[in-house]
Structures are given as C-alpha cells and as structure tokens.
N, C-alpha and C positions, 0 to 999 in steps of 0.2 A: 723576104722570108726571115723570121726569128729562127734562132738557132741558139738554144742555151747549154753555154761551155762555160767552164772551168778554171781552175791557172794551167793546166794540160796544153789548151790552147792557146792561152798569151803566149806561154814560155815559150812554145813550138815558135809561134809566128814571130817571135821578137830576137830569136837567138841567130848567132851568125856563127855557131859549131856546129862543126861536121860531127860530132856523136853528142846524143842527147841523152840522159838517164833520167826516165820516171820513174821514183821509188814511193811507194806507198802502200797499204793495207788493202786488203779486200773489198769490192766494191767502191776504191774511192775512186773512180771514174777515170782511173788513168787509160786503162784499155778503149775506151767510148769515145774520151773526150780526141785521142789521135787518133782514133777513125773520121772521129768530124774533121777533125782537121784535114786528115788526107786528101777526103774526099770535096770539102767544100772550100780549103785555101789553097793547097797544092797544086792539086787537079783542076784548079780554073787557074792558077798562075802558069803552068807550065802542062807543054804539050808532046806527044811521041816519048813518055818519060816511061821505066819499067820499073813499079815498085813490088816487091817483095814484101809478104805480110809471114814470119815463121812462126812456128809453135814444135817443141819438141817430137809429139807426135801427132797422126794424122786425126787419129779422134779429137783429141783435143782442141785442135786446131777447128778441126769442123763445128765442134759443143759450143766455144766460145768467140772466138775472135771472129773466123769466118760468118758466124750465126747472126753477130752486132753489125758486121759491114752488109749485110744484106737486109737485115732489117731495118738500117738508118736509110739504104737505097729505097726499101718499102715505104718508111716514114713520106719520107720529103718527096715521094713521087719520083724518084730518079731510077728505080727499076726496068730495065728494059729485055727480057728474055733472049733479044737476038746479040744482047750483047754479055751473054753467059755462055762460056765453055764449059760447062759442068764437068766433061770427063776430063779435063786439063785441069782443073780448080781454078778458073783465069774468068777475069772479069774486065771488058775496055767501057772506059768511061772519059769523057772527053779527049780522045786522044790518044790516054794513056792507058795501059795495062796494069791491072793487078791481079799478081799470083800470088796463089796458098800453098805453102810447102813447109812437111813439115822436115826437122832434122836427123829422123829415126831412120834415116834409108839414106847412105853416106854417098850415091852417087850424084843424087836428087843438089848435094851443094856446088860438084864440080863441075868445072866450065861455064856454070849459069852467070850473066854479068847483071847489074840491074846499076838503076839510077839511086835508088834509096831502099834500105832493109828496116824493118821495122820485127824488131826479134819479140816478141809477147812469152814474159812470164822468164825474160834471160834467165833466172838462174839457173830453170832448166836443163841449159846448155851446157856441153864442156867447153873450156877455155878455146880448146882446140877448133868444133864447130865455130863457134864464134869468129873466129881468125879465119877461115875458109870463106865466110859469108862476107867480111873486115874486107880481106884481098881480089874478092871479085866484084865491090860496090863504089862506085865512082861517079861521081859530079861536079858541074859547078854553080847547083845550092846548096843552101843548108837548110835542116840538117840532112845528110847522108845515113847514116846509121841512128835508129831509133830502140832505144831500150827499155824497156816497162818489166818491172818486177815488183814482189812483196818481200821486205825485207826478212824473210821466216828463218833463210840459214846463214848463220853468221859466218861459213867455212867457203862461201861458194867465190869464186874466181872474182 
C-alpha cells in the first residue's frame, strides 16, 4: 500500500524524544501527516497501547483532527463500525485505542493515563493543561507527547 507522507513522518519515525514539536502554517500537513503516522507505523508496531488525540475544544476537535483520522481509516479501507464508540469519541484499531478529548471540560484530563498524547494546534492550550496531560502520559516509546501548532502567537507558553 502507498502511503504519501511528508517530513511529519520521518521526523516522527526517526526520533528517539519523548516530546515532539511540529511547528508550521496552515495546511502544511503537519496534523495529516501524524495521523498517518499514528495509525499506519505506531499502531502496527505496538499493541494494548492508549493514545490520546486532544484539541482545545470539542467542536473543534470533531471539525478537524477527529474528521482527518476517520477519513484516512475511510481512505485505506481500515474503517470498521464495530470498532467505533461514538458516544466515548474512542476508536480500537489493532489493539490499540484512540480517544478524542477535548481540554475545555477540566475533569475530562484528570486521572486519565495514556501511552502517547498527541495535543493538535498546542497553543491553544494553557501551559497548565499541558502539564496535566505531561504527568499522566507514560511509555517506553518514542515519542510520548506529540505537539502540532501554527506559529500565529508569539506570547504562547
């Protein structure tokens, strides 16, 4: 199966840091190109693994990020209904689980543990959220923490 990625996905698949920052403009494929990744290197390397996909709020998250991860599952024929919880926002794909959550509802961060957080559009975030999501994400790949932003405010944490 072809699959055309980006430097999104070398960087992902070549680094050995546990936090990762993609910085870039509007439509440069940074949000797409770590969905592919998630989905077609992570998620066939490892398995029983809990990833977190956030977004500031829940529309948002639904409009964009969540919209791309199910549409690449449409693409490439990896769709499978029985393995969508729609009222959880949660999807298992070989193995693994992936939840959609957004940061706008402060209990929705606490107590959840996961193996890798993938934050879309960080700057959104307070520093504070950030560090909540930081102290409950633990593994032993890399990367653990995933950051995708546009560099638009020069002020943000």
């Amino acid at each position: 199966m072809q699959i055309d990625t980006n430097v999104v996905w070398r960087h992902l698949e070549q680094t050995d840091k546990k936090i990762v920052i993609m910085q870039g403009g509007t439509r440069s494929g940074k949000t797409y190109n770590t969905l592919l990744w998630l989905i077609f290197s992570y998620s066939q390397k490892y398995t029983g693994k809990t990833i977190t996909i956030f977004r500031a709020t829940y529309p948002a998250l639904r409009a964009t990020v969540m919209r791309d991860f199910f549409d690449i599952l449409n693409k490439y024929d990896l769709y499978n209904e029985l393995n969508h919880n729609k009222s959880n926002s949660e999807y298992r794909l070989n193995g693994n689980l992936f939840e959609f959550i957004s940061v706008d509802q402060p209990s929705r961060l606490k107590g959840r543990k996961r193996d890798l957080a993938f934050l879309n559009e960080a700057n959104e975030f307070s520093y504070e959220q950030y560090n909540q999501i930081l102290f409950r994400t633990a593994s032993d790949t890399s990367p653990t923490i995933i950051l995708d932003y546009n560099p638009s405010d020069e002020y943000s944490w």
